[in-house]
KOLPA-219316 format. One line per 8 residues: number of its first residue (from 0); their letters; for each residue x, y, z of N, C-alpha, C. Coordinates in Angstrom, 1 decimal, always signed. Layout:
BEGIN
NUM	a	X:Y:Z:X:Y:Z:X:Y:Z ~ ... $
This chain:
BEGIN
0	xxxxxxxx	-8.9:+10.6:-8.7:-7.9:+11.0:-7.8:-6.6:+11.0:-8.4 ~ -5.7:+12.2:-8.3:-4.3:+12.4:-8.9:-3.6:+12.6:-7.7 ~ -2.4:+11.8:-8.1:-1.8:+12.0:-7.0:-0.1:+12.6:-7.4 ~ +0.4:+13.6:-7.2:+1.6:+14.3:-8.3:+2.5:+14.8:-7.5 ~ +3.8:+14.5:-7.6:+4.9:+15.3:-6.9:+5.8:+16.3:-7.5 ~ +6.2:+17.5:-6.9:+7.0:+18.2:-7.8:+8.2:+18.1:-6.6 ~ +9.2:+18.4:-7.8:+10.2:+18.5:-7.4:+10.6:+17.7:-5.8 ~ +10.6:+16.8:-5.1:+10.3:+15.8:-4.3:+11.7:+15.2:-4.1 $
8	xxxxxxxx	+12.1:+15.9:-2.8:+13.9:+15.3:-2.7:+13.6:+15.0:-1.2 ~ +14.6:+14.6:-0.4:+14.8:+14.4:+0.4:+16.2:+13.8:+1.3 ~ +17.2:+14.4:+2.3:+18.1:+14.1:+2.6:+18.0:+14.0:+4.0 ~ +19.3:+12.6:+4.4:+19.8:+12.7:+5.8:+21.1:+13.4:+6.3 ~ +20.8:+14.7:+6.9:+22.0:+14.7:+7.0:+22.5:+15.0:+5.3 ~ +24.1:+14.4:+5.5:+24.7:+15.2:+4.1:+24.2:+13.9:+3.0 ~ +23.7:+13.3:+3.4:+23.2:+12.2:+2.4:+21.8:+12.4:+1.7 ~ +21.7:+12.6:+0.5:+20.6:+12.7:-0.5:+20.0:+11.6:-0.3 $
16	xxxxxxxx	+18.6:+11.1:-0.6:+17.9:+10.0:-1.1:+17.6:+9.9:-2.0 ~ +16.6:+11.0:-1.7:+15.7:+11.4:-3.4:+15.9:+12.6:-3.6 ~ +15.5:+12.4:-5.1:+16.6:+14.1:-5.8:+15.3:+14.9:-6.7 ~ +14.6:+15.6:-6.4:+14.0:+16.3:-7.4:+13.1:+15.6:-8.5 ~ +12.1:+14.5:-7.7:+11.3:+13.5:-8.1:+9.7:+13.6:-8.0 ~ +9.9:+13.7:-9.7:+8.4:+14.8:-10.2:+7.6:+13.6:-11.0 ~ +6.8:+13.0:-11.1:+6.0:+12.0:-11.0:+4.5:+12.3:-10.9 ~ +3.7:+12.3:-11.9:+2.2:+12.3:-11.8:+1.8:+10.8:-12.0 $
24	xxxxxxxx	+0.8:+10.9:-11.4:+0.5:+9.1:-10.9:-1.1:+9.2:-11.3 ~ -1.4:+8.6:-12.5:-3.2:+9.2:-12.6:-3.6:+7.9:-12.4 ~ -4.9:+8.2:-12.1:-6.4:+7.8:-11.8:-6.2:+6.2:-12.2 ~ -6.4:+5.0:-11.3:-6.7:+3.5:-11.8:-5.5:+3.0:-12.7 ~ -4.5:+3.7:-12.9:-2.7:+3.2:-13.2:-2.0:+2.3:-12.0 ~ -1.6:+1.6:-12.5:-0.9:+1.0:-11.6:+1.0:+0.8:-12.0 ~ +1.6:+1.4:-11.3:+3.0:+1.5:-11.3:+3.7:+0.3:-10.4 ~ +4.9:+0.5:-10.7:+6.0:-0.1:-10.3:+7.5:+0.5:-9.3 $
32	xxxxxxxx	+7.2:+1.0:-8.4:+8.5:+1.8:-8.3:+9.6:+0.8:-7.7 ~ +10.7:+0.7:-8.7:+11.7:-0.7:-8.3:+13.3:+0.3:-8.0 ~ +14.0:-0.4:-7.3:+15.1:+0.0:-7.3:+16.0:-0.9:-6.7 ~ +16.9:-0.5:-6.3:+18.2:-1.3:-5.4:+17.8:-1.0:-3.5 ~ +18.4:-2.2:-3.1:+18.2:-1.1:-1.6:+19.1:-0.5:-1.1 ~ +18.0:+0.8:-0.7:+18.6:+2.1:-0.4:+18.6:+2.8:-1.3 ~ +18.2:+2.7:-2.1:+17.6:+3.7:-3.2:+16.6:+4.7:-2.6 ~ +15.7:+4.7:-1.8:+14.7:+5.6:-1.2:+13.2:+5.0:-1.4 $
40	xxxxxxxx	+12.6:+3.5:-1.9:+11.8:+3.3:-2.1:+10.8:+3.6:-1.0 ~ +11.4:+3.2:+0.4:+10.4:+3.4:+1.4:+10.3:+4.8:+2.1 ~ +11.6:+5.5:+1.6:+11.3:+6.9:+1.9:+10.6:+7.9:+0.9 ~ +10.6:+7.5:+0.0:+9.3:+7.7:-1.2:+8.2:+7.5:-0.9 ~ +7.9:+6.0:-0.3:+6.4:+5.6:+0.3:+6.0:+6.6:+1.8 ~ +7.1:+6.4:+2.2:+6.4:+7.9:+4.0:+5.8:+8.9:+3.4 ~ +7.2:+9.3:+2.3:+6.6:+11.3:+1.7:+5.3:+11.1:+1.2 ~ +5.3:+10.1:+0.4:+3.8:+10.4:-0.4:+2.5:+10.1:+0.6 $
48	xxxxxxxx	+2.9:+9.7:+1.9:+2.0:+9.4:+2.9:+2.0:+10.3:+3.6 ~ +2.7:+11.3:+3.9:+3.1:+12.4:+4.6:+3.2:+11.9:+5.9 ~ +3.9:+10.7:+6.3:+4.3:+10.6:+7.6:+6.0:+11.1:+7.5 ~ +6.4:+11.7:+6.5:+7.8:+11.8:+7.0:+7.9:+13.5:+6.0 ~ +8.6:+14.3:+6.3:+8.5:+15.7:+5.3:+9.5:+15.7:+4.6 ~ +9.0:+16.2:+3.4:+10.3:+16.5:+2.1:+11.7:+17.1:+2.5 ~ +12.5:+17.2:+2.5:+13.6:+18.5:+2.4:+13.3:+19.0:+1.6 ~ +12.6:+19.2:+0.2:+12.3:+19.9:-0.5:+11.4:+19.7:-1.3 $
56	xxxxxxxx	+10.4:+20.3:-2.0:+9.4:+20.3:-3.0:+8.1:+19.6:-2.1 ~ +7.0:+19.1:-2.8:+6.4:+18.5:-2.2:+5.0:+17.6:-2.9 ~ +3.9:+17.0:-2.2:+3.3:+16.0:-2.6:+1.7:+16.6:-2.9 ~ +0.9:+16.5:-3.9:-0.4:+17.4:-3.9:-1.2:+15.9:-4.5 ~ -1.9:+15.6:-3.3:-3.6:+14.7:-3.8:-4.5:+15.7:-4.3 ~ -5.2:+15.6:-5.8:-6.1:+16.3:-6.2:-7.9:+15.5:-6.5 ~ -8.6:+16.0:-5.6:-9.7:+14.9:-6.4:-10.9:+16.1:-6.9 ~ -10.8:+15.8:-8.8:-12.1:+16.5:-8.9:-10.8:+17.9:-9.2 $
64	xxxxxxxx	-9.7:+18.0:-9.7:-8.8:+19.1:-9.5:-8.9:+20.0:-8.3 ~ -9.5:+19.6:-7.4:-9.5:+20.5:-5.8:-8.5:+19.4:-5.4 ~ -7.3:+19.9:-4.5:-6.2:+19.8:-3.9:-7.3:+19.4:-2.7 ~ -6.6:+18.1:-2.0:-6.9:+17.1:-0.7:-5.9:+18.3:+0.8 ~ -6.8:+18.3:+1.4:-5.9:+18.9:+2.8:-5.0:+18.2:+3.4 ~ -4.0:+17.9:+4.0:-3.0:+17.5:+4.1:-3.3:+16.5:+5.5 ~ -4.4:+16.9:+6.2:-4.9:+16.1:+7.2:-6.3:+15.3:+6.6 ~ -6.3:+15.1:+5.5:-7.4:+14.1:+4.9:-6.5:+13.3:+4.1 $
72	xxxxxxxx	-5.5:+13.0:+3.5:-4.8:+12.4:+3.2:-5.0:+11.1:+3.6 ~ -5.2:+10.7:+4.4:-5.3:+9.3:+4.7:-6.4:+8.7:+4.4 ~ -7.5:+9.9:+4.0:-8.9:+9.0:+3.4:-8.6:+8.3:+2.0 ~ -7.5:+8.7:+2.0:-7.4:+8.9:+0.6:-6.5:+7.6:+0.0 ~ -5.6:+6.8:+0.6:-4.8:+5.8:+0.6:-4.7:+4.4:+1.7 ~ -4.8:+3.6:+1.4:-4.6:+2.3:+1.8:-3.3:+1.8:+1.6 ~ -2.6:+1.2:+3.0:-1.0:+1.3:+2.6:-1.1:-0.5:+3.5 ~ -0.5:-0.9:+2.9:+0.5:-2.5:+2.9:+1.6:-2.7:+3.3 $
80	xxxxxxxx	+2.5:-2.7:+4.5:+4.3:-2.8:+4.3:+4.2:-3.6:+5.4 ~ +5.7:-4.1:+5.5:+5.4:-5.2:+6.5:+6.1:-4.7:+7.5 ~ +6.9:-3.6:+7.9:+6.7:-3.1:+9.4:+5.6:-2.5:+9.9 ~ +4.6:-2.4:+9.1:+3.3:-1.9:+9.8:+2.5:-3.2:+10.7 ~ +1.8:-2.9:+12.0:+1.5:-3.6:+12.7:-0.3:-4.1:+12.7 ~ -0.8:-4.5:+12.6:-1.6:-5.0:+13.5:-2.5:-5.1:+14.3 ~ -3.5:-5.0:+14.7:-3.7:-5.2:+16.2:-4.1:-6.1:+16.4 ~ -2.9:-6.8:+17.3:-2.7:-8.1:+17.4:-3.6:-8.8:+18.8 $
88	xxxxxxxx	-4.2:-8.0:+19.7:-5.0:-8.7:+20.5:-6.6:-8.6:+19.8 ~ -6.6:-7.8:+18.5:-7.9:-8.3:+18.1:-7.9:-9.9:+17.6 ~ -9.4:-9.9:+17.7:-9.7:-11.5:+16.8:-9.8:-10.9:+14.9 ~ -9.8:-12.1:+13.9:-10.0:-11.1:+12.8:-11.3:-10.5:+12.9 ~ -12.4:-11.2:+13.2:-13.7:-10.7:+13.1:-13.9:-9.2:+13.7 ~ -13.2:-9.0:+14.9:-13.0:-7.5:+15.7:-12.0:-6.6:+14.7 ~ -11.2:-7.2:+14.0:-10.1:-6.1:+13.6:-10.9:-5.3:+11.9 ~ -11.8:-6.4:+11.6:-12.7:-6.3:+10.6:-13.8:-5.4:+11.2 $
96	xxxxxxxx	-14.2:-5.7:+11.9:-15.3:-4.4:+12.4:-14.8:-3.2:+12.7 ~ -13.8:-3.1:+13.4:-12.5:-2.0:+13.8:-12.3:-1.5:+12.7 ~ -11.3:-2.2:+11.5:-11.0:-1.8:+10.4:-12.2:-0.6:+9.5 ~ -13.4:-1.3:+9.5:-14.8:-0.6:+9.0:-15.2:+0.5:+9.5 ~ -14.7:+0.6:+10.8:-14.9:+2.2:+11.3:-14.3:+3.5:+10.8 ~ -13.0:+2.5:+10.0:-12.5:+3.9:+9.4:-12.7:+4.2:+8.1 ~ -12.4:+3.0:+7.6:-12.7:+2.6:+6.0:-13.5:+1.5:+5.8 ~ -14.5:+2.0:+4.9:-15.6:+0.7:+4.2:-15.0:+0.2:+3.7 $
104	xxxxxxxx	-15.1:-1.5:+4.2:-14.6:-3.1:+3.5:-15.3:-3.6:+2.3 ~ -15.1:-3.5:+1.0:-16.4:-3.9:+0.2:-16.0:-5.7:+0.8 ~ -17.2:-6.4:+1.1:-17.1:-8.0:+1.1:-16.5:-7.9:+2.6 ~ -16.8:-6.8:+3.2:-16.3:-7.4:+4.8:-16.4:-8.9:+5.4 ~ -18.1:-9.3:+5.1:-18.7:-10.6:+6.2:-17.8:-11.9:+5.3 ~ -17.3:-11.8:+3.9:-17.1:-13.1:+3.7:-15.6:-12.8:+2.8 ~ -15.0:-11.8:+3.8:-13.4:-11.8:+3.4:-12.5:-13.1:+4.2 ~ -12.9:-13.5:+5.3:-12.7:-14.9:+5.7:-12.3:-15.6:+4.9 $
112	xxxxxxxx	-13.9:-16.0:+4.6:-13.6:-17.4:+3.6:-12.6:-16.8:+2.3 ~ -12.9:-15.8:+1.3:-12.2:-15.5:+0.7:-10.5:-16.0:+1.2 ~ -10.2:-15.3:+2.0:-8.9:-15.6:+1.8:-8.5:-16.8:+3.1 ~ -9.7:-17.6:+2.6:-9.1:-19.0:+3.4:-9.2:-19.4:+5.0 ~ -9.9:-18.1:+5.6:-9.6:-18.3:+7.2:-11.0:-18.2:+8.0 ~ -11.4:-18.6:+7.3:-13.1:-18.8:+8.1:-13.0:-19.5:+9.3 ~ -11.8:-20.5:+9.5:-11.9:-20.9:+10.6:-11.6:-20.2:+11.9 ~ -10.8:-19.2:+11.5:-10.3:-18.6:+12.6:-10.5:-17.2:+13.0 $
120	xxxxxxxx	-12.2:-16.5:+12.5:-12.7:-15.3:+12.4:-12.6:-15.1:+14.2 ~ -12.2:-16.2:+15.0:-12.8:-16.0:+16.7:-11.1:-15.6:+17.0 ~ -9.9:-16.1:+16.5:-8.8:-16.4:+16.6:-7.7:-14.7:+16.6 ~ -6.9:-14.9:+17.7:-6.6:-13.1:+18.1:-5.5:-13.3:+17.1 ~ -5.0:-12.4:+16.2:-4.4:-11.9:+14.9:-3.1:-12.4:+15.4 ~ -2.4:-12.1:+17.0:-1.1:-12.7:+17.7:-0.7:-13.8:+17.1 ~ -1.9:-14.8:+16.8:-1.9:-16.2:+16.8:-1.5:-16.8:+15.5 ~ -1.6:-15.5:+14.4:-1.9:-16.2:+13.1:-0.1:-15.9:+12.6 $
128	xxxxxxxx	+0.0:-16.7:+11.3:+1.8:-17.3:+11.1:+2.0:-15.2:+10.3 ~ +2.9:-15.1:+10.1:+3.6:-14.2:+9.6:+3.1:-14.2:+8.6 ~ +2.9:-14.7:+7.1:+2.5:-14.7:+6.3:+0.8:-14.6:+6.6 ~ +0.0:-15.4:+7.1:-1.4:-15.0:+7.0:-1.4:-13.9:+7.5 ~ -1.1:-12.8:+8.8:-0.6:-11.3:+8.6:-0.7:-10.7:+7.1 ~ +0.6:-10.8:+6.8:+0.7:-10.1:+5.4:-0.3:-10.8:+4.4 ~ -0.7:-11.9:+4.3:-2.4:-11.9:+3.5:-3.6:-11.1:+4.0 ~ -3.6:-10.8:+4.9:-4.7:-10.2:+5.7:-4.3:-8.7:+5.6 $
136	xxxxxxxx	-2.9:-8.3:+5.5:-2.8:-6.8:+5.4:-3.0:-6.3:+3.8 ~ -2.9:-7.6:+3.1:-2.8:-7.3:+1.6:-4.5:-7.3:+1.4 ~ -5.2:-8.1:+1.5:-6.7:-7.7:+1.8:-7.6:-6.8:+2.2 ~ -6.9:-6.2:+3.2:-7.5:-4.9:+3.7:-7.2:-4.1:+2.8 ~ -6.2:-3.8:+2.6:-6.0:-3.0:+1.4:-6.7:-2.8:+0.0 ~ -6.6:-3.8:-0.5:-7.5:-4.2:-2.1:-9.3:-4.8:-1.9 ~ -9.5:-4.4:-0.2:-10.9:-4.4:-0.2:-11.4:-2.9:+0.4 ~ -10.6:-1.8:+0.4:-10.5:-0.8:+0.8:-11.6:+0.3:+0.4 $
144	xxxxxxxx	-12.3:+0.9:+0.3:-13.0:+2.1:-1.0:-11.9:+3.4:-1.2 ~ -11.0:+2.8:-0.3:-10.0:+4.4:-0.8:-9.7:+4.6:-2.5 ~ -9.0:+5.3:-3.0:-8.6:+4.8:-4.6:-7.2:+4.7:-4.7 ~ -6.4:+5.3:-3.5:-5.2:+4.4:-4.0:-4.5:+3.7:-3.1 ~ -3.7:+2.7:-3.5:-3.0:+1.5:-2.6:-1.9:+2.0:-3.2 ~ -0.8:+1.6:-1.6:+0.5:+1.5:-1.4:+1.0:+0.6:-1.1 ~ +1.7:-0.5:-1.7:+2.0:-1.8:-1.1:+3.6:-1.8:-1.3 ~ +4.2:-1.7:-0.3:+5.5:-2.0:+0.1:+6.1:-3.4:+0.3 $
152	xxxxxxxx	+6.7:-4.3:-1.1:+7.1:-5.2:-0.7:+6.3:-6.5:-0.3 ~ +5.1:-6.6:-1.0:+3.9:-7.0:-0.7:+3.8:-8.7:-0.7 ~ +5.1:-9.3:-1.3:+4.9:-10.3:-0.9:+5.7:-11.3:+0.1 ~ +5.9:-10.7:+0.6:+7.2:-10.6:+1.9:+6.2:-11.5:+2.8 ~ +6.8:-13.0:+3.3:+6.1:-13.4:+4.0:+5.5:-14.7:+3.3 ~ +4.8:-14.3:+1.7:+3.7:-15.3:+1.3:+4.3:-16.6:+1.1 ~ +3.6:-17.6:+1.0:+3.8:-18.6:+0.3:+3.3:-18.5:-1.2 ~ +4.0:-20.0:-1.8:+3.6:-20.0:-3.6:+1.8:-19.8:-3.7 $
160	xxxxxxxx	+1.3:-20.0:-2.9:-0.3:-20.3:-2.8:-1.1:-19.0:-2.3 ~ -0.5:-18.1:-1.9:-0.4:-16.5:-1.4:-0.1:-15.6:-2.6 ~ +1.0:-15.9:-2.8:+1.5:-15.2:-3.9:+0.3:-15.2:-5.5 ~ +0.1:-16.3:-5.5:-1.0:-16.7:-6.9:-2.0:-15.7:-6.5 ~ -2.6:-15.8:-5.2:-3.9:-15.1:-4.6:-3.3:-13.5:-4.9 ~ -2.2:-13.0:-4.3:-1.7:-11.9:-4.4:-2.1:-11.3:-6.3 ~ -0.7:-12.1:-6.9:-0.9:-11.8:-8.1:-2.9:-11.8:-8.7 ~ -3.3:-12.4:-8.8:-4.7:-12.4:-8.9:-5.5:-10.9:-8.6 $
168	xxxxxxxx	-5.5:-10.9:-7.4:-6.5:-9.9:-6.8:-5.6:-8.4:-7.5 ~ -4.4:-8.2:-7.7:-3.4:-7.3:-8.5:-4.2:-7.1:-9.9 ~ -4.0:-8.5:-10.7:-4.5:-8.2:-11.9:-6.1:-7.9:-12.1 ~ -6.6:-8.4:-11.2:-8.3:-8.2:-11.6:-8.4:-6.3:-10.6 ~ -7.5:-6.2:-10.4:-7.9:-4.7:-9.7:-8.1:-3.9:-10.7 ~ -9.1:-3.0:-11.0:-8.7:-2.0:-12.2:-9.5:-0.3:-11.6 ~ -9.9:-0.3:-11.1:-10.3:+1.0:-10.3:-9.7:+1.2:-9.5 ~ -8.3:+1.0:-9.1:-7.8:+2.2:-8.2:-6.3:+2.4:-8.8 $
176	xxxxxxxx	-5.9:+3.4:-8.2:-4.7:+3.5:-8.5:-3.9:+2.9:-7.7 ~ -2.7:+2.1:-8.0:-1.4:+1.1:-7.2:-0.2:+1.6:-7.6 ~ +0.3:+1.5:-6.3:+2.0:+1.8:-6.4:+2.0:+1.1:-5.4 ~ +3.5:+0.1:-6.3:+4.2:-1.3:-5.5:+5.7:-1.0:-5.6 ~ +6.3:-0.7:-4.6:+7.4:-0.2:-3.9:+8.2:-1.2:-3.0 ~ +9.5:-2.5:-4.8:+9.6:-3.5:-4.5:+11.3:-3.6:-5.8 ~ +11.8:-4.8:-5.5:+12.7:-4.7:-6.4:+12.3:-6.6:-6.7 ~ +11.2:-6.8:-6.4:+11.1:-8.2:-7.4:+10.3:-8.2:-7.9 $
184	xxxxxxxx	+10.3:-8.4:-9.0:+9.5:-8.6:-10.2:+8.3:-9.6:-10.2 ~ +8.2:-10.5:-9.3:+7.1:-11.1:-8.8:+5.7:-10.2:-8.4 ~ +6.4:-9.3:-7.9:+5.5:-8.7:-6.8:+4.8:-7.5:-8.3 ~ +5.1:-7.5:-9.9:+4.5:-6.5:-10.3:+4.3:-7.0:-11.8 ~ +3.7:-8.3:-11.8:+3.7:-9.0:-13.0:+2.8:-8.1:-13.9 ~ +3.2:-7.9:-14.6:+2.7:-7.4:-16.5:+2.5:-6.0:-16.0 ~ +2.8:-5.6:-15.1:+2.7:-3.9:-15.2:+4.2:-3.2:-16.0 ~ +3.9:-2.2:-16.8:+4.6:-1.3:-17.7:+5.3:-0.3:-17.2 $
192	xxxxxx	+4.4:+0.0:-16.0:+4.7:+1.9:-15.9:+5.6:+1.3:-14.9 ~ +7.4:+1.5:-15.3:+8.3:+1.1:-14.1:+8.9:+2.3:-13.4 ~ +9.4:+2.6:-12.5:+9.8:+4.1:-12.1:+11.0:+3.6:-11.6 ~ +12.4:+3.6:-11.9:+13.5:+3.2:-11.1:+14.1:+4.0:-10.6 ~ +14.4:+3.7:-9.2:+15.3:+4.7:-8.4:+16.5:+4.4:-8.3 ~ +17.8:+5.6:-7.7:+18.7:+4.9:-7.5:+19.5:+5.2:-8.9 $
């Protein structure tokens, strides 16, 4: 799966964000896109999601060099940020079954214990702290079969004992493609490929 932008700007109003941001992203790479805020990191993350439209140029998923339809796009990515919600009246065990309807979980039955919450597979998601949230959104994602992840700011939330788990499951990832769309260097340890905005 390639995922490549040409020419990729976008403005509010008389305000530019992004300017003409051409970027090929190949297959099991994992990047960095860092900047200042307000640089456009999260309006880089909508475009390449296609929840928000270019002002100009635009975003092509290729798998197999056949170009992805613009309404399959979502088979195609697993995304992490922390205004994303939830569904917070499920239990995890329901939002994990839920979850599997759309996308296969590799290790569904014993992502629990994995990331520590076996106790509370009966327990509705409302209930669980901010941080186990964002462990749990970071897990869906890196247990995903999509091939690429989007993680916005991914460790927002964790504790020192999250963050270790975070970094870990990061480094042992090596089949998919990642883009971490962050300005702390925690969140992108020993990766190379930096992209700075701004």
């Amino acid at each position: 799966m390639i995922l490549e932008t040409v020419d990729l700007s976008k403005r509010f109003g008389s305000q530019r964000i992004i300017k003409d941001f051409n970027q090929v992203f190949s297959s099991g790479v994992k990047y960095a896109i860092t900047g200042p805020n307000g640089s456009g990191k999260s309006t880089l993350l909508k475009m390449l999601c296609g929840v928000l439209p270019p002002s100009k140029g635009h975003v092509e998923y290729r798998e197999n060099q056949s170009p992805v339809p613009i309404d399959k796009w979502y088979q195609c990515f697993s995304i992490s940020a922390p205004y994303m919600d939830l569904i917070e009246d499920l239990s995890l065990q329901e939002l994990l079954q839920f979850h599997s309807r759309f996308k296969k979980l590799r290790g569904r039955d014993t992502l629990p214990e994995e990331l520590g919450f076996e106790k509370f597979r009966q327990k509705p998601i409302k209930e669980f702290s901010s941080g186990m949230k964002q462990k749990l959104k970071l897990a869906l994602c890196f247990s995903t079969g999509a091939p690429i992840i989007f993680l916005d700011e991914p460790c927002t939330n964790l504790d020192s004992g999250a963050i270790d788990w975070y970094q870990e499951k990061l480094n042992g990832t090596r089949d998919k493609t990642i883009l971490i769309f962050t300005n702390r260097s925690e969140e992108y340890p020993g990766i190379e490929n930096l992209i700075t905005l701004g």
